[in-house]
HTML snippet that shows the backbone in 3Dmol.js (N, CA, C, O; Angstrom):
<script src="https://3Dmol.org/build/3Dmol-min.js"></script>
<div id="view" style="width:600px;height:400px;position:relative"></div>
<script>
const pdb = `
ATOM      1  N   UNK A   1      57.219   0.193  61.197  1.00  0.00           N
ATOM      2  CA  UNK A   1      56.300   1.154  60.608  1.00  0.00           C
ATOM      3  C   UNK A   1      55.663   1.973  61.718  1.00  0.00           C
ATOM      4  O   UNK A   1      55.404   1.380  62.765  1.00  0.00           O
ATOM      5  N   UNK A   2      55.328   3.503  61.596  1.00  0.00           N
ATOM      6  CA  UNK A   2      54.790   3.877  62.361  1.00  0.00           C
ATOM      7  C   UNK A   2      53.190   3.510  62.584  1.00  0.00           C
ATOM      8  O   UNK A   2      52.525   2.860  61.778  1.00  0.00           O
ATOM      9  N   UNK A   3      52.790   3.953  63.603  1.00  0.00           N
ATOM     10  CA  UNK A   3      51.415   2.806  63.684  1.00  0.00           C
ATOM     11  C   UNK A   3      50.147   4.226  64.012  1.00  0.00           C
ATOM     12  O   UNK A   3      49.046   4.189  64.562  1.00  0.00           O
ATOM     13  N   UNK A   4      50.835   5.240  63.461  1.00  0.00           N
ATOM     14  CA  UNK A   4      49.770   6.315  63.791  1.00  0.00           C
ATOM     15  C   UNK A   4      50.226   7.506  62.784  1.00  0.00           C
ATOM     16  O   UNK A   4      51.375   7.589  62.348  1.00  0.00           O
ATOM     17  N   UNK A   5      49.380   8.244  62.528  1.00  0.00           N
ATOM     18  CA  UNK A   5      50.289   9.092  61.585  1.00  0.00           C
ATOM     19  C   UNK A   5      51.585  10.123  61.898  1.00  0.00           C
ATOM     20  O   UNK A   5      52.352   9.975  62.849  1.00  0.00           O
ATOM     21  N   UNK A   6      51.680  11.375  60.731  1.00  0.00           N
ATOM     22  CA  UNK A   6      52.854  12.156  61.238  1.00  0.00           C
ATOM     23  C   UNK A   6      52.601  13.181  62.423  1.00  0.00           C
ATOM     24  O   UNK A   6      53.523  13.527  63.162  1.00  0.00           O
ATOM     25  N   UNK A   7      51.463  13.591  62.549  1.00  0.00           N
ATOM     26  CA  UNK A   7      50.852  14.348  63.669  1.00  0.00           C
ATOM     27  C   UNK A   7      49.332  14.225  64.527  1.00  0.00           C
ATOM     28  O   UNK A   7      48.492  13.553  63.928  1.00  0.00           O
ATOM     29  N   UNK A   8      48.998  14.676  65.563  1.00  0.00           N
ATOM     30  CA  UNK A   8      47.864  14.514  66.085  1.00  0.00           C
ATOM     31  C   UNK A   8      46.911  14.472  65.033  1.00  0.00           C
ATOM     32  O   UNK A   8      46.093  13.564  65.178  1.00  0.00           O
ATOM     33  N   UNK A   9      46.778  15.099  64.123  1.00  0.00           N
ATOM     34  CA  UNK A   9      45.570  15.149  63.097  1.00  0.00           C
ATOM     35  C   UNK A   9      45.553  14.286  62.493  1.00  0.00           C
ATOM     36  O   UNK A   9      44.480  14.139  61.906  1.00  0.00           O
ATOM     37  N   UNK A  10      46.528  13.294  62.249  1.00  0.00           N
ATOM     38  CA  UNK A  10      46.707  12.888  60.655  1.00  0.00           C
ATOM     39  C   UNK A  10      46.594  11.433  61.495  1.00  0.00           C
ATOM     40  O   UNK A  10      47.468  10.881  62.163  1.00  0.00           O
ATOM     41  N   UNK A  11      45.020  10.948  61.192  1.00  0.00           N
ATOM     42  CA  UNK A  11      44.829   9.424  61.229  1.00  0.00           C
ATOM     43  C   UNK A  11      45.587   8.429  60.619  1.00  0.00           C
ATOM     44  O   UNK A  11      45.698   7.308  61.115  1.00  0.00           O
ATOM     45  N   UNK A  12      46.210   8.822  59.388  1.00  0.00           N
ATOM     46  CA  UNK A  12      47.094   7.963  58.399  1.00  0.00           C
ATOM     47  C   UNK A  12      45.954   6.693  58.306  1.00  0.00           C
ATOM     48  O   UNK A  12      46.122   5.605  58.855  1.00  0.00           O
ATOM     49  N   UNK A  13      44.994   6.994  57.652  1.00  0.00           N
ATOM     50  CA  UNK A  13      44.121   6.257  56.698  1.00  0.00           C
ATOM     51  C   UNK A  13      44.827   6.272  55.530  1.00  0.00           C
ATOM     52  O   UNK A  13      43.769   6.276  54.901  1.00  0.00           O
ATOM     53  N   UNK A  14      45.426   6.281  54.900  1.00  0.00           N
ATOM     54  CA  UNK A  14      46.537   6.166  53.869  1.00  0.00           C
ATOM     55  C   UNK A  14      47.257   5.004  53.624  1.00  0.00           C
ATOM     56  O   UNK A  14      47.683   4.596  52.544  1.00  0.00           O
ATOM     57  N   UNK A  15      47.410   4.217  55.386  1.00  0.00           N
ATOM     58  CA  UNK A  15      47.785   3.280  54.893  1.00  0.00           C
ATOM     59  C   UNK A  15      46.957   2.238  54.819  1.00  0.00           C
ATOM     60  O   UNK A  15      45.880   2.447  55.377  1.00  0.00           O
ATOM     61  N   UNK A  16      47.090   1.114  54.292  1.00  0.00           N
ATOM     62  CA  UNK A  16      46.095  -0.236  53.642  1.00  0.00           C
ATOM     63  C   UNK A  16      46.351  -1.052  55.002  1.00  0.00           C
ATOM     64  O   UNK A  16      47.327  -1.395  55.670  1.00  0.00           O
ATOM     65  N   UNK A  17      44.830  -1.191  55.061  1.00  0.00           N
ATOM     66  CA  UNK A  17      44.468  -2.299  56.677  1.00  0.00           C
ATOM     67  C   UNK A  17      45.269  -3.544  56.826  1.00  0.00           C
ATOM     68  O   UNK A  17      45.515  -4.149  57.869  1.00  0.00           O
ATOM     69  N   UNK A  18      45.741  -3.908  55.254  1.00  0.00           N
ATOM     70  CA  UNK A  18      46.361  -4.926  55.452  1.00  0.00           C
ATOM     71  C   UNK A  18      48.199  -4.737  55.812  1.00  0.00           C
ATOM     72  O   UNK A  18      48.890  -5.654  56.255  1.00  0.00           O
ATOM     73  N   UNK A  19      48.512  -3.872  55.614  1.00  0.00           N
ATOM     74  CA  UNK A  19      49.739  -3.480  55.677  1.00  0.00           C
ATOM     75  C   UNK A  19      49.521  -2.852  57.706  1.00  0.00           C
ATOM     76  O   UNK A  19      50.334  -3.232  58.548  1.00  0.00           O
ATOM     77  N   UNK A  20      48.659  -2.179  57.973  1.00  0.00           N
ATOM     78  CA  UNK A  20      48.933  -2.016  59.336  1.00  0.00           C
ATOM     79  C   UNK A  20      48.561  -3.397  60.112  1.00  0.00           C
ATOM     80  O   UNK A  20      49.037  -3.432  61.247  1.00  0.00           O
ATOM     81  N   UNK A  21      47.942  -4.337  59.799  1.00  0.00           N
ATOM     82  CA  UNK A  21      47.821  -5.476  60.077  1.00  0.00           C
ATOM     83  C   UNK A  21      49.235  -6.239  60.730  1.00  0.00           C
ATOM     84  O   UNK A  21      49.404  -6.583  61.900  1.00  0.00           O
ATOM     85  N   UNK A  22      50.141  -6.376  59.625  1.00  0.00           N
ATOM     86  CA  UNK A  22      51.185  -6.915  59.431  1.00  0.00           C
ATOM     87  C   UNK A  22      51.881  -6.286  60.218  1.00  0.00           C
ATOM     88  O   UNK A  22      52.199  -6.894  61.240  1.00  0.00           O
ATOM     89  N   UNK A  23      52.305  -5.059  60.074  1.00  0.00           N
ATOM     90  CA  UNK A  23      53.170  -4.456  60.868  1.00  0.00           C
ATOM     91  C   UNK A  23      52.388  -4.793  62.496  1.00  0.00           C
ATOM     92  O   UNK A  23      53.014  -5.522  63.265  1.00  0.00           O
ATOM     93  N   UNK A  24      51.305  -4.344  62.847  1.00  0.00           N
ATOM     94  CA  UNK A  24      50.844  -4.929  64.278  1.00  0.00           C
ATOM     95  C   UNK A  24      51.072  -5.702  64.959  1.00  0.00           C
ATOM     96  O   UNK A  24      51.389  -5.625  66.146  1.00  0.00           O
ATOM     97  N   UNK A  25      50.891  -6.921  64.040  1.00  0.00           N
ATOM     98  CA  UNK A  25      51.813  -8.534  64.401  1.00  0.00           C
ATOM     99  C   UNK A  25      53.016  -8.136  64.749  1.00  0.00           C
ATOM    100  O   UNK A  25      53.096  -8.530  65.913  1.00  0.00           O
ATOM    101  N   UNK A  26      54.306  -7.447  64.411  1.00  0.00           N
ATOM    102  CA  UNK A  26      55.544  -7.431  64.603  1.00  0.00           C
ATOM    103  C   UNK A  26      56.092  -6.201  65.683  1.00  0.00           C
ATOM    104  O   UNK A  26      57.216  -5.704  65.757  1.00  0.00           O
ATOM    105  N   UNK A  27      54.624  -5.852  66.639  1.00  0.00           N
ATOM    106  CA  UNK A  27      55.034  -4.783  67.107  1.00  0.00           C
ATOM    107  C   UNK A  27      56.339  -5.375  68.028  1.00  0.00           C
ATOM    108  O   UNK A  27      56.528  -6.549  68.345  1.00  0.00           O
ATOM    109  N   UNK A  28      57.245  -4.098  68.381  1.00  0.00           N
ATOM    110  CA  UNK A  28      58.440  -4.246  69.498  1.00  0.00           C
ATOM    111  C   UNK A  28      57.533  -4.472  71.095  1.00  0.00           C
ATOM    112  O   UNK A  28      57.687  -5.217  72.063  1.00  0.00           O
ATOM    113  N   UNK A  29      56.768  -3.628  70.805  1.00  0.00           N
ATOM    114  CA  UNK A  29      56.996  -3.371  72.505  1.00  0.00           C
ATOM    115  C   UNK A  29      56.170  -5.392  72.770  1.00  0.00           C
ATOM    116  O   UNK A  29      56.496  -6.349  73.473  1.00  0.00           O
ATOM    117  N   UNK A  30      55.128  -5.153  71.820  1.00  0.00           N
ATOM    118  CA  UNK A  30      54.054  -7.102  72.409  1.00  0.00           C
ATOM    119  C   UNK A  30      55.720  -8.276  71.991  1.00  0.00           C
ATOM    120  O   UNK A  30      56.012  -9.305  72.602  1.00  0.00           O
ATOM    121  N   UNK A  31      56.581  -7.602  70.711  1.00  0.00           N
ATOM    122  CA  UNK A  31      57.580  -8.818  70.906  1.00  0.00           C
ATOM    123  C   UNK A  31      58.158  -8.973  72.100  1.00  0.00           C
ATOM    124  O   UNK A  31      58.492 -10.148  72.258  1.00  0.00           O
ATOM    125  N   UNK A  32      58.380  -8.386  72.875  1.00  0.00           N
ATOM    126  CA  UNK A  32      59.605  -7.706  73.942  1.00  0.00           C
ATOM    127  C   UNK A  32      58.746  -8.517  75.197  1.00  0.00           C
ATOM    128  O   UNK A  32      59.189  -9.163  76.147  1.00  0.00           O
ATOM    129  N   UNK A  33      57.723  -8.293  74.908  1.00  0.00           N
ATOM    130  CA  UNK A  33      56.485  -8.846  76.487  1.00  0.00           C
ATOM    131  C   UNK A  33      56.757  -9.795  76.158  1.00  0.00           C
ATOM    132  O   UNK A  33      57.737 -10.216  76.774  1.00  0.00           O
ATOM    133  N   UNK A  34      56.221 -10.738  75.113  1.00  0.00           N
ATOM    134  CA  UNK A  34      55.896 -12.294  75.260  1.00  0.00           C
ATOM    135  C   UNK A  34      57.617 -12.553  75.413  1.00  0.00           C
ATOM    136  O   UNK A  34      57.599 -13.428  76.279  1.00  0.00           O
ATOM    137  N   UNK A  35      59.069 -12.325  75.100  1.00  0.00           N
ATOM    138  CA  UNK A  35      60.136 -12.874  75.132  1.00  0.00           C
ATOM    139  C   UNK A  35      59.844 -12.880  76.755  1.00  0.00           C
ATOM    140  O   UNK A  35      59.323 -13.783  77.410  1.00  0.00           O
ATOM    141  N   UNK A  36      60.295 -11.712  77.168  1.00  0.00           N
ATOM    142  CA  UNK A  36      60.165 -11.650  78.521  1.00  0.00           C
ATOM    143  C   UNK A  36      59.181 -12.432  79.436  1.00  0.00           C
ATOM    144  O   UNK A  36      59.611 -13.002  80.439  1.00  0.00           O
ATOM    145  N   UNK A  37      58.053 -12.461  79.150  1.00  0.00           N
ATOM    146  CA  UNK A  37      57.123 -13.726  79.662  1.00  0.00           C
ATOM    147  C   UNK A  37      57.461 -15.105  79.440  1.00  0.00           C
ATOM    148  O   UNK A  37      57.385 -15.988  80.295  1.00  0.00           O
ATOM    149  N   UNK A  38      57.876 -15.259  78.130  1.00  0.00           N
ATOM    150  CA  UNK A  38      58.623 -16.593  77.595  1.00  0.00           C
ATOM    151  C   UNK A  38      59.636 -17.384  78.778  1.00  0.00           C
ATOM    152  O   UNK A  38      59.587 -18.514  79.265  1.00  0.00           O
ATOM    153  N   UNK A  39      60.673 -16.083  79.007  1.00  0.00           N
ATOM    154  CA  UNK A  39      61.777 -16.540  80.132  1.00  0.00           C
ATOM    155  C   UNK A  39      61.691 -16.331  81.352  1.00  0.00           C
ATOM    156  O   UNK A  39      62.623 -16.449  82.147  1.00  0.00           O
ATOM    157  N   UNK A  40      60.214 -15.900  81.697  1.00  0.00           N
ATOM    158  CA  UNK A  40      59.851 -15.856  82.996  1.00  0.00           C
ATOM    159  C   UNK A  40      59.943 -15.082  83.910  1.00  0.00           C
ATOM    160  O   UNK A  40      59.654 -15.308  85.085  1.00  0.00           O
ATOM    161  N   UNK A  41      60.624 -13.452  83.150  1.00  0.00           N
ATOM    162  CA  UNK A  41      60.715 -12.505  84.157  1.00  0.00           C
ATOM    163  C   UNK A  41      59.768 -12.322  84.745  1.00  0.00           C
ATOM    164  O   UNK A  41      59.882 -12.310  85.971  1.00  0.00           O
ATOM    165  N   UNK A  42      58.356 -12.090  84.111  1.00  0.00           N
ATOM    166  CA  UNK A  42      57.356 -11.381  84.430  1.00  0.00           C
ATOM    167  C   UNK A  42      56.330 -12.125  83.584  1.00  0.00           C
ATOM    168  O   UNK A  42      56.452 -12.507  82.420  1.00  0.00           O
ATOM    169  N   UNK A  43      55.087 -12.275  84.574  1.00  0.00           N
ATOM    170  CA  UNK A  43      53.958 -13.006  84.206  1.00  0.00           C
ATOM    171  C   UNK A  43      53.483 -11.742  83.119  1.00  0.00           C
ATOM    172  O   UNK A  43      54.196 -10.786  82.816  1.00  0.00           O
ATOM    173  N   UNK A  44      51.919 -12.039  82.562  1.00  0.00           N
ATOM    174  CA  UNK A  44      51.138 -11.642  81.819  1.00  0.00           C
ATOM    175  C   UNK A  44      51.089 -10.008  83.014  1.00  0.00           C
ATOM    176  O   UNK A  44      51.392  -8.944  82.474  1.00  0.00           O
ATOM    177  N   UNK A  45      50.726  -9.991  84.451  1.00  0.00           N
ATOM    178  CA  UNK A  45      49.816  -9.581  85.252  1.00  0.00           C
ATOM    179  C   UNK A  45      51.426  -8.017  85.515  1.00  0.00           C
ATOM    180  O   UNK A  45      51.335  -6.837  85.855  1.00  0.00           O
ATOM    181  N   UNK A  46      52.647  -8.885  85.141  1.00  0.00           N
ATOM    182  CA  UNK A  46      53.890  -8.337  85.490  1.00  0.00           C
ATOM    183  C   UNK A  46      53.982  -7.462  84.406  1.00  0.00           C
ATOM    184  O   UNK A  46      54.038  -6.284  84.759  1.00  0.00           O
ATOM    185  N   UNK A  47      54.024  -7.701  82.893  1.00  0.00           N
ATOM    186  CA  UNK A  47      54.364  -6.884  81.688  1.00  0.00           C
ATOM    187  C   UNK A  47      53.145  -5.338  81.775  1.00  0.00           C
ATOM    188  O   UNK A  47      53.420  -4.147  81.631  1.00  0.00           O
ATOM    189  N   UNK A  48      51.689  -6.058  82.086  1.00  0.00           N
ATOM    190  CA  UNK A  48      50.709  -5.046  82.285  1.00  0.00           C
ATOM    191  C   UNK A  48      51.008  -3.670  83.301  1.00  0.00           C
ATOM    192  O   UNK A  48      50.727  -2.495  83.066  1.00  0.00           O
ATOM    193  N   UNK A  49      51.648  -4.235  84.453  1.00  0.00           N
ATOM    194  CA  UNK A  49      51.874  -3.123  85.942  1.00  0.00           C
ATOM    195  C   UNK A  49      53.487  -2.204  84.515  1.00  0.00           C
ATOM    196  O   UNK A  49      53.570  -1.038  84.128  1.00  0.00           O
ATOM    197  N   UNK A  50      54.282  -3.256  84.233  1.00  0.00           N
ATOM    198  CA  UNK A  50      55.493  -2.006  83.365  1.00  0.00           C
ATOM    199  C   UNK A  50      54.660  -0.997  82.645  1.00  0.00           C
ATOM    200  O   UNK A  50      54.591   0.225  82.777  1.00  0.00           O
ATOM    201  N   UNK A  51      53.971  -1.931  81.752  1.00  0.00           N
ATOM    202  CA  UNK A  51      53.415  -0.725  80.647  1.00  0.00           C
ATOM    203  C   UNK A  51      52.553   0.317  81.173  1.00  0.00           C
ATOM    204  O   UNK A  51      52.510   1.398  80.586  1.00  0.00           O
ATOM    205  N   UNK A  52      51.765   0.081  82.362  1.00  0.00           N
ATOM    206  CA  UNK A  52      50.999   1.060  82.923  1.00  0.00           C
ATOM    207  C   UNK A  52      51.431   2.133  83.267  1.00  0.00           C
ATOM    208  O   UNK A  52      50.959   3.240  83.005  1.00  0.00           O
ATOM    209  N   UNK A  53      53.033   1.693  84.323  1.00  0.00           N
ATOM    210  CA  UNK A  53      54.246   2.507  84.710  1.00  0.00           C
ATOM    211  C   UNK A  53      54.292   3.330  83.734  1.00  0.00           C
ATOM    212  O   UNK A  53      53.941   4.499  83.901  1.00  0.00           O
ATOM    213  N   UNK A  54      54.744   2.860  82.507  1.00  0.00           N
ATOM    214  CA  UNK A  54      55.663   3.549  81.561  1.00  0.00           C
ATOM    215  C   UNK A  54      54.397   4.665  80.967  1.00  0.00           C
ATOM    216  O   UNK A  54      54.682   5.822  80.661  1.00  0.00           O
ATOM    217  N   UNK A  55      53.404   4.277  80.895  1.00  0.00           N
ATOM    218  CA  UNK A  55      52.365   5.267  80.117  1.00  0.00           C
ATOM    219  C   UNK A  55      52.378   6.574  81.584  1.00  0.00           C
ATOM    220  O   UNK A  55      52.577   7.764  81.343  1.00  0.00           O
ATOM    221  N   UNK A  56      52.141   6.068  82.968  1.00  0.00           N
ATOM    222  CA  UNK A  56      51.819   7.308  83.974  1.00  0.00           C
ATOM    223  C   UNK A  56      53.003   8.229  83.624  1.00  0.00           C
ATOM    224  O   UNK A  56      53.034   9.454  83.505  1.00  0.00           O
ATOM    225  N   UNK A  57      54.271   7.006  83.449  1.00  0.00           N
ATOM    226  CA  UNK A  57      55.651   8.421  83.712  1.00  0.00           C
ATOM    227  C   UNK A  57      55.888   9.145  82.673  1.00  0.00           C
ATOM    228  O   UNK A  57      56.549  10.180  82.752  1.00  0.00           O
ATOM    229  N   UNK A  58      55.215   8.552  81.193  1.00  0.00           N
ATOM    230  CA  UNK A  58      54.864   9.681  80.145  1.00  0.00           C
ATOM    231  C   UNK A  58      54.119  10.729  80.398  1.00  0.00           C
ATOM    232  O   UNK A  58      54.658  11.822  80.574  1.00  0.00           O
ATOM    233  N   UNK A  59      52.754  10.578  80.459  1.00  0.00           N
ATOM    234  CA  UNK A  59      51.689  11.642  81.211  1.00  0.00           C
ATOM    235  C   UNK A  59      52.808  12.456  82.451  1.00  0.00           C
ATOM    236  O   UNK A  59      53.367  13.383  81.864  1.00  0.00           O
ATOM    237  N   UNK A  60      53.000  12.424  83.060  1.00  0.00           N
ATOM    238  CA  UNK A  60      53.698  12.981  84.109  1.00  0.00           C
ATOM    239  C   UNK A  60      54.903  13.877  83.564  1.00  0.00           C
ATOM    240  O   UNK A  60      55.098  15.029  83.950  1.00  0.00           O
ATOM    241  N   UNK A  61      55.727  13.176  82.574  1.00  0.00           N
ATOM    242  CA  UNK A  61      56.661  14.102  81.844  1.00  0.00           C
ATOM    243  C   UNK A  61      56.102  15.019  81.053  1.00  0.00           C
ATOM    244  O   UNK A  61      56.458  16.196  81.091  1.00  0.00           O
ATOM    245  N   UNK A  62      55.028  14.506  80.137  1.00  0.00           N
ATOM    246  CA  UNK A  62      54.262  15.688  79.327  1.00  0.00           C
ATOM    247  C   UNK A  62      53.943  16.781  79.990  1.00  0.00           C
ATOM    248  O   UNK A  62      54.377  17.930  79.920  1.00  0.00           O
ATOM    249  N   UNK A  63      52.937  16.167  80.798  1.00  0.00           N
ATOM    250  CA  UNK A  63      52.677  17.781  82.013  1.00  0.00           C
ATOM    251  C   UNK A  63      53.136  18.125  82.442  1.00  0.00           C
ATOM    252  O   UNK A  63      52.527  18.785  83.284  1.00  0.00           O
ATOM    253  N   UNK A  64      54.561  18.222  82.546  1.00  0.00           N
ATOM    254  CA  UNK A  64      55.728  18.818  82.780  1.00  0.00           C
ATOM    255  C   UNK A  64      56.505  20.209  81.841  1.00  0.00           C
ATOM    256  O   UNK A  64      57.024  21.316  81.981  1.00  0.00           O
ATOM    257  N   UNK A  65      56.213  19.425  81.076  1.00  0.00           N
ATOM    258  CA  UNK A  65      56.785  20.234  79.880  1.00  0.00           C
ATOM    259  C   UNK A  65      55.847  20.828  79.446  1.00  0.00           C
ATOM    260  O   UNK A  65      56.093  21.985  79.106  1.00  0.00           O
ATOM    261  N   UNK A  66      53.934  20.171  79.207  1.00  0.00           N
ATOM    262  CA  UNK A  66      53.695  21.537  78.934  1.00  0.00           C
ATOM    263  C   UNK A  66      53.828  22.915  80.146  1.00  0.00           C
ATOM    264  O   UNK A  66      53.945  24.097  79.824  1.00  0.00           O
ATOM    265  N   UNK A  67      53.788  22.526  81.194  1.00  0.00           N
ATOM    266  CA  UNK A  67      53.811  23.210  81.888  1.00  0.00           C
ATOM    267  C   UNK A  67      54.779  24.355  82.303  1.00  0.00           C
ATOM    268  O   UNK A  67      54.462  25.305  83.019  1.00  0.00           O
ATOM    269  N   UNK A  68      56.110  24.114  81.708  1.00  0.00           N
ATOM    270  CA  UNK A  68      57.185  24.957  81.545  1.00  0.00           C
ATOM    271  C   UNK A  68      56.729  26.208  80.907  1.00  0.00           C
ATOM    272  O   UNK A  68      55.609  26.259  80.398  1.00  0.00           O
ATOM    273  N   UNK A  69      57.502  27.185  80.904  1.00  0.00           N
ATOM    274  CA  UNK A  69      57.012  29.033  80.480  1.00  0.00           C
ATOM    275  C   UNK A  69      57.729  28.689  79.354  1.00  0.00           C
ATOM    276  O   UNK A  69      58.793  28.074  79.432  1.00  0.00           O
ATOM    277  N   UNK A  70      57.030  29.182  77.890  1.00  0.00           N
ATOM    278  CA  UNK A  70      57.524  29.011  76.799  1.00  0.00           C
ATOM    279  C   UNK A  70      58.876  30.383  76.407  1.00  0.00           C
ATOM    280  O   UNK A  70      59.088  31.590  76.527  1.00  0.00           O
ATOM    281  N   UNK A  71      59.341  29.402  76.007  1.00  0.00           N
ATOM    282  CA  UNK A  71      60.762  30.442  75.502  1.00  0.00           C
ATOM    283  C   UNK A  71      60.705  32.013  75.516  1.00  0.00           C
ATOM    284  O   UNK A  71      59.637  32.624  75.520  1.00  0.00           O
ATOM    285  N   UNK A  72      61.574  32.440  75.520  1.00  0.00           N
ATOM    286  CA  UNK A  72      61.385  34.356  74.782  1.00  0.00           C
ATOM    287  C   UNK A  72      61.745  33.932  73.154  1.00  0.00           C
ATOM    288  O   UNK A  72      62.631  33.151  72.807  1.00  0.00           O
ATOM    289  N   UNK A  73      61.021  34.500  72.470  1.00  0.00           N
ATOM    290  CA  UNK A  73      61.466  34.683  70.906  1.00  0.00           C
ATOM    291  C   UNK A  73      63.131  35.065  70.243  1.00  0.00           C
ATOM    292  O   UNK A  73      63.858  34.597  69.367  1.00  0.00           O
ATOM    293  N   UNK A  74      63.184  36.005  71.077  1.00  0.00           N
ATOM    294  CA  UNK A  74      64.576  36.844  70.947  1.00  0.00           C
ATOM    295  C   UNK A  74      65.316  35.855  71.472  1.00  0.00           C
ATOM    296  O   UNK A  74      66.321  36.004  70.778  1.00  0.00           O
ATOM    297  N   UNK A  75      65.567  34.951  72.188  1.00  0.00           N
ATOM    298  CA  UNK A  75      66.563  33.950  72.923  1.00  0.00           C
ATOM    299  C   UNK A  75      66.359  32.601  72.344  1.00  0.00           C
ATOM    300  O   UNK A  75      66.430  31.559  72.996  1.00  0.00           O
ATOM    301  N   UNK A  76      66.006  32.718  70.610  1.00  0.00           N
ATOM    302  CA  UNK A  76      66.327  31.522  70.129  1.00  0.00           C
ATOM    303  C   UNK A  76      67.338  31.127  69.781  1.00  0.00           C
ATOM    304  O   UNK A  76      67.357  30.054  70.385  1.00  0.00           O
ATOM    305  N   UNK A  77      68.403  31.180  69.146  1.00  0.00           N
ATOM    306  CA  UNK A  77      69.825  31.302  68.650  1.00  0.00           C
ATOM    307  C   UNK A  77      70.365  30.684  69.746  1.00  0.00           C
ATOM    308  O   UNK A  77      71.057  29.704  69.470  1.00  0.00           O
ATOM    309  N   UNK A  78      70.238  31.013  71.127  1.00  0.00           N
ATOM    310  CA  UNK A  78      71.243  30.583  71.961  1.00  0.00           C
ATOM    311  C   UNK A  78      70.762  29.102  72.611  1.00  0.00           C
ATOM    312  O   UNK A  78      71.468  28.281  73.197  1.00  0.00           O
ATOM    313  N   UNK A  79      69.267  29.036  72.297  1.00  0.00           N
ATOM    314  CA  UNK A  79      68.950  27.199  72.163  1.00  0.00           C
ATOM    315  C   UNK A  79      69.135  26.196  71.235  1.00  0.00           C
ATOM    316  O   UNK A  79      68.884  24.998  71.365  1.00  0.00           O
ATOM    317  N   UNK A  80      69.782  27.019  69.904  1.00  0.00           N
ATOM    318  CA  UNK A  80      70.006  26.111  68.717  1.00  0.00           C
ATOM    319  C   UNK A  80      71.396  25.983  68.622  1.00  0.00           C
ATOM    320  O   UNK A  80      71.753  24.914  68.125  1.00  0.00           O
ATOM    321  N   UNK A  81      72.378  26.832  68.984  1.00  0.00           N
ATOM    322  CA  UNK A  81      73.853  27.134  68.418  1.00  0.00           C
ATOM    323  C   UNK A  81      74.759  26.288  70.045  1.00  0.00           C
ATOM    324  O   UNK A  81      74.452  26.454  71.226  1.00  0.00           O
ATOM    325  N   UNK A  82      75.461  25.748  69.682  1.00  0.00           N
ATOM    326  CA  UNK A  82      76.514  25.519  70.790  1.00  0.00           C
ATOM    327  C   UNK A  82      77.677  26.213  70.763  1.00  0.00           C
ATOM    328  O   UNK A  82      78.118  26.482  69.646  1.00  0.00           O
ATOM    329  N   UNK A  83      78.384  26.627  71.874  1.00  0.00           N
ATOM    330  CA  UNK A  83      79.627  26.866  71.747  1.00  0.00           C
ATOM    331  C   UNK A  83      81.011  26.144  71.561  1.00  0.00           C
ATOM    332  O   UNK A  83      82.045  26.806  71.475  1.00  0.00           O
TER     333      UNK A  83
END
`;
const viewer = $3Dmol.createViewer("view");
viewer.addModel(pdb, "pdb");
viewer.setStyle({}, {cartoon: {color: "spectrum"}});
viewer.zoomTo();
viewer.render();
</script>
């Protein structure tokens, strides 16, 4: 389940506390830590330094991209169509 709504605005209060509850329990990324902690790749202190990683090199890609010069209008067609 998604755990936030369809866009920045949309809190998705819609769905029932008890239903995001449930789904919370079954998140991927906390299953994926404790397996991995389970078999000893990486302590508690080890899964924390990945996820930190993984959030900077998001931030870092975002500001990337916003940072790119937005398209020309007229040169859409040739970003949607392949040859």
């Amino acid at each position: 389940m998604r755990m936030h709504g369809h866009a920045e605005h949309d809190p998705a209060d819609y769905v029932p506390d008890e239903v995001r509850e449930l789904w919370a329990k079954r998140d991927p990324v906390e299953e994926c830590a404790g397996r991995v902690i389970e078999l000893g790749f990486l302590d508690t202190d080890g899964v924390a330094a990945v996820k930190q990683q993984a959030h900077q090199t998001a931030l870092e890609n975002r500001n990337k991209a916003l940072g790119m010069p937005m398209p020309e209008p007229d040169d859409e067609e040739g970003r949607v169509y392949a040859d």
